[in-house]
C-alpha positions as CSV (number, residue, x, y, z in Angstrom):
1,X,172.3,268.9,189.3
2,X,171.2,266.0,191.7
3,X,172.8,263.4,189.1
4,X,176.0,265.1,189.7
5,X,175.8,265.5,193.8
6,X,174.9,261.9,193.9
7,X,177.7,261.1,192.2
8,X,180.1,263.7,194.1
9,X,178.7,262.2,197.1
10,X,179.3,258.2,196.0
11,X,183.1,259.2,195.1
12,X,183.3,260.6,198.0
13,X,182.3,258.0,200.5
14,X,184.1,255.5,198.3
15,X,187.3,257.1,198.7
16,X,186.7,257.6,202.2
17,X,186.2,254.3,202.6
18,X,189.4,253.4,201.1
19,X,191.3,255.9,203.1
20,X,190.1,254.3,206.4
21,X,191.0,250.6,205.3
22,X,194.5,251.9,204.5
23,X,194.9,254.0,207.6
24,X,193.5,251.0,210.0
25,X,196.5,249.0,208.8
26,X,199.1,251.3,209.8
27,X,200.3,250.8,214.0
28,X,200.2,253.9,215.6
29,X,201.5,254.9,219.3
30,X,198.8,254.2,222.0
31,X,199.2,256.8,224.5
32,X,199.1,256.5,227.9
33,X,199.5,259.1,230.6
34,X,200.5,258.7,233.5
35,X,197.8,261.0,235.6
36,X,195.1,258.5,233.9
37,X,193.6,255.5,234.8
38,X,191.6,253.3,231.7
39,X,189.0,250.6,232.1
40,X,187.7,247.9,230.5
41,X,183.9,247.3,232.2
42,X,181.7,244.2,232.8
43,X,180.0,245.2,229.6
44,X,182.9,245.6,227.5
45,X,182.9,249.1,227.1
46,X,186.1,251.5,227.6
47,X,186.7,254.1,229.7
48,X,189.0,257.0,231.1
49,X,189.9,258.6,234.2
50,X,191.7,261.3,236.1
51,X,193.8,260.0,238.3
52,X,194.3,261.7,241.7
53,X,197.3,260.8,244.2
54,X,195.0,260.4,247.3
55,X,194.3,257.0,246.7
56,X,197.5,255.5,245.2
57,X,198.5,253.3,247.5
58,X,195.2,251.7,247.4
59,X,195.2,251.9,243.5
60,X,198.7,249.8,243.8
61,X,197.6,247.3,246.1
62,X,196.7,244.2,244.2
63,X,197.8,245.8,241.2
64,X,200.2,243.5,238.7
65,X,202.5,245.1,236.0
66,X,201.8,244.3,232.9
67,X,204.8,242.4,230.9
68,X,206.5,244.5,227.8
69,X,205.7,242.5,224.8
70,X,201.9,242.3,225.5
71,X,199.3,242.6,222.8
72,X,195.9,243.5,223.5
73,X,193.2,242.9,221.5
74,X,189.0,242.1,221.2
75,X,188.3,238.9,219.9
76,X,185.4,237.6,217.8
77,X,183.3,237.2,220.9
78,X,183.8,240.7,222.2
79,X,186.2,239.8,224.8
80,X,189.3,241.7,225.5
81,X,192.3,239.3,225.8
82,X,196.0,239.7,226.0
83,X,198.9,238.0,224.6
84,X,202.7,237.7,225.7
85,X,204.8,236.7,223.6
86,X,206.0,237.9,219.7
87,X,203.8,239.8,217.5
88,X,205.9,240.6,214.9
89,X,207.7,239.0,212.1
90,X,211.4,239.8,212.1
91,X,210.5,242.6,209.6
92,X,208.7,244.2,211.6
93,X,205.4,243.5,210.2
94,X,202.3,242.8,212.3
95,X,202.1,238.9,212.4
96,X,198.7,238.6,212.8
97,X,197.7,241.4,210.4
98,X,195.2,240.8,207.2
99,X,197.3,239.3,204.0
């Protein structure tokens, strides 16, 4: 009976495994709403917030828009960067996704 759980549980984790390299491919919506604020801290980490209208125009001031085309992304190091400029290949594909 264990011989057979093991192996349930190795199939198992194998084809999850597989599952989540083919889902992590795929581009999916990011969703931001507009009564949320999201941060990027000193020590990298991510967070959200509920946004309240008593501070707004303090919120705006100093505040830049960010240009449509922008890519975000972590690099090697950790750090968040952004990108303007064309990310995908005339296809449509990602242009700087895995071959």
């Amino acid at each position: 009976m264990t011989h057979f759980l093991t192996k349930t549980f190795i199939a198992t984790a194998a084809f999850a495994a597989l599952t989540t390299c083919a889902f992590a491919q795929e581009a999916a919506p990011w969703e931001l709403k507009p009564d949320m604020g999201y941060a990027y801290d000193k020590d990298g980490k991510t967070w959200s917030y509920k946004m309240g209208t008593n501070n707004a125009g303090t919120l705006l001031k100093g505040a830049k828009k960010v240009p449509k085309g922008t890519l975000f992304f972590i690099g090697q190091n950790g750090q968040l960067y952004m990108r303007s400029g064309p990310y995908l290949e005339g296809d449509g594909k990602f242009k700087f996704g895995s071959n």
